[in-house]
Every structure is written in C-alpha cells, then in structure tokens.
N, C-alpha and C positions, 0 to 999 in steps of 0.2 A: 290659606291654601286656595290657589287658582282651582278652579273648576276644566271640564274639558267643555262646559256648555259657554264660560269665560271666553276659552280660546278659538271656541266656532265662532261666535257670536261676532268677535273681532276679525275674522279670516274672514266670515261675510258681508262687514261690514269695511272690509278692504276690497272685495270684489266689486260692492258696489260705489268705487271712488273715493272713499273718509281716506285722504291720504294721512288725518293723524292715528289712523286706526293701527300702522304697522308700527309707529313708534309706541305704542302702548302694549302693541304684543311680543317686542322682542325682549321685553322685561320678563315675561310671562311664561316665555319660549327657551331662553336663554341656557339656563339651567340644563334642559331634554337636551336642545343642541351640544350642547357641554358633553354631556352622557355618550350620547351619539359619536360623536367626534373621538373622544379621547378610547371607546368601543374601536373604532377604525385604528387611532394608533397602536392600539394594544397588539395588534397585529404585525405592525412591522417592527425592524428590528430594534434594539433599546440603543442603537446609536443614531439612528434616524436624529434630523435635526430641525424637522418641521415641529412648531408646537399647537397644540390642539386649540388654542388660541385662529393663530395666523389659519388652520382649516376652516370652525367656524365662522371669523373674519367673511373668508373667502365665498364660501357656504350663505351668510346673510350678503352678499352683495348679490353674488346670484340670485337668489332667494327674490329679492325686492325688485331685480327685473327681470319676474315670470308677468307678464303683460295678460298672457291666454287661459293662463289656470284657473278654473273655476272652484274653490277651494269649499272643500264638504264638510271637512272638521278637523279634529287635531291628528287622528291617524295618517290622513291625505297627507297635512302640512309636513310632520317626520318622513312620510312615505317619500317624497318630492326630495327633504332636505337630504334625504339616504342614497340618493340617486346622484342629486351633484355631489355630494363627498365622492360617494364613488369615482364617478366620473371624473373629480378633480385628479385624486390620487392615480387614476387611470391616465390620462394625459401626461403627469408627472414620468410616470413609466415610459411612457411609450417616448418622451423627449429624450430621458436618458438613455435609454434601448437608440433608439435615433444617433443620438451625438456617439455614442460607443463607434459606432457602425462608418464614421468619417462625416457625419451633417456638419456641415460648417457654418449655419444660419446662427442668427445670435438671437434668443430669444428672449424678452425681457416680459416675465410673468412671477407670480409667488413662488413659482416653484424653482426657480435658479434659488434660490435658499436651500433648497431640500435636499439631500444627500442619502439617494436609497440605495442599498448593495444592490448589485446586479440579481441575484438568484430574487428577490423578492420581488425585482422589475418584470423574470420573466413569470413568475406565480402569479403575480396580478394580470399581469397580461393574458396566460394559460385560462386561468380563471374566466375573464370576461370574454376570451373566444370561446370558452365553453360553455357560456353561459348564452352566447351569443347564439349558437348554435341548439341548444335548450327552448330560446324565444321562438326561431324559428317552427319548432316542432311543437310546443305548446305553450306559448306566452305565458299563460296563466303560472304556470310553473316556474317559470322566470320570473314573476315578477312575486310567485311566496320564497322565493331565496332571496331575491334584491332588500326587498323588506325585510326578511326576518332575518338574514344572515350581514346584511348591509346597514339596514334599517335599526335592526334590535325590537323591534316589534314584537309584541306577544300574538300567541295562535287567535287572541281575540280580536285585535287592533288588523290583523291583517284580514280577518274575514269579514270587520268590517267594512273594509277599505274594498278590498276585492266583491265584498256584495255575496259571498261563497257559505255556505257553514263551516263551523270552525274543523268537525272531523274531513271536510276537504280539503280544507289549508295541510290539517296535518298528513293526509294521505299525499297532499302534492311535494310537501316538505319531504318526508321519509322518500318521495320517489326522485326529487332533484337532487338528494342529498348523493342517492345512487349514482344518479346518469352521472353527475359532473364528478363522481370520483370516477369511474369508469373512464369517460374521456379525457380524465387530466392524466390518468395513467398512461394509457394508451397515445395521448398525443404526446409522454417524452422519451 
C-alpha cells in the first residue's frame, strides 16, 4: 500500500525537476484518478460515449504540463486533477452547445468522440456559470464544491488542501450546496 507521504514525496520531488519522478507517481496515482474520473461519468448519461479511460488519458497529459504548480501533497495533486476533468467535460459542453447553434469550425480534440445529450450540455454549463458566479462572491466556497463535489475529496482532504478547519469546509459545503441550487433554479 502507497503511503500519502509516498505520493508527496514524489510530487516534490517532481517540482524540483526528477523528470523520472512523474513516471513513478502515475502508477501510484492511477487507481484515485480512475475513481475520480469514472466519479465524473457517473454523472452523465449512461449512453455518453466517452470512457473513463480516454478522461483520465486526457487528465494525465494535462496534468504533466502544469510547469507552475508548486505541489503540497496528494490532496493538492486530486484537487488540480478535479479541476481539469472538470474543465475538460466543460469545454466538451460548450463545443457542442456551440456546433448546435450553426459553428461551423471543425475542431479536432478528444472530445469529437463524445456524444453528450443536449440537457446535460446545458446542466454542466448552468452549473459552472453558477459556480462561476459563487468564485466571484466567495472563492473559497467555490473551490470546497470544485473539490468535493468535482474532486470527491473528503471534508479532511479539503481542509487540508484549503489550510481551513474541517467544521469550515463543511459550513462552506452546506452553504454552496444552497447558493448553487438557488441559482440553477432561478437561472432556468
């Protein structure tokens, strides 16, 4: 069994340059990313045709070119990897929301494989203007939903990560969980 002092240890010893350091941690890593990922598909619909595979593919390439991250530990490294999932599946969205709409560009990325129904394209989207909208008004808050509801992150993992205690994580959790139903409601 890996350790989490295993996978710091190797995250800091990728910050400072061991470029074999990142081939030894995505054996290590693999498995959480797996969890993580297949977490995101669980959510859309069971005809979706991206595989949890081809996400964290996608996921470890960005991953390995963050150049600026100065990596803390193993919360950080999921926290980060929870962001580009997101983000990936967010772009996926917004191209097909796009092409619906007459874009005629031809765009060649992972996600011309992907086949998401419209209503999920505009939930994801709903979602991250609402969440968008969240950051502005209390980041912090934004970012115990990105984590724990994107992330999978437990109320420990994120108040590590965020430097917070954990009964603030869940005070901020219980209070995003509010706002963003409030405004998904209201913004359809």
């Amino acid at each position: 069994m890996t350790s989490d002092a295993d996978i710091t240890a190797l995250l800091v010893d990728w910050n400072n340059g061991d470029k074999s350091a990142i081939d030894r941690l995505l054996p290590l890593v693999e498995r959480e990313l797996h969890r993580l990922a297949h977490s995101y598909m669980r959510r859309e619909d069971p005809d979706h045709t991206l595989q949890t595979t081809a996400l964290i593919n996608e996921t470890y390439l960005r991953l390995i070119d963050q150049r600026k991250v100065q990596w803390q530990n193993r919360a950080h490294f999921f926290g980060i990897a929870a962001q580009i999932m997101r983000r990936i599946l967010l772009n996926y969205a917004r191209d097909q929301n796009r092409m619906k709409r007459g874009g005629r560009n031809i765009h060649v990325s992972l996600s011309e494989a992907m086949v998401m129904p419209a209503e999920k394209d505009r939930e994801l989207i709903a979602l991250n203007d609402a969440l968008t909208r969240l950051e502005a008004i209390d980041e912090r808050k934004s970012k115990v939903v990105e984590l724990r509801y994107f992330g999978g992150l437990t109320v420990p993992e994120v108040a590590e990560v965020l430097k917070v205690s954990e009964i603030t994580v869940m005070r901020d959790w219980a209070f995003a969980k509010a706002w963003l139903s409030r405004e998904m409601q209201n913004g359809q």
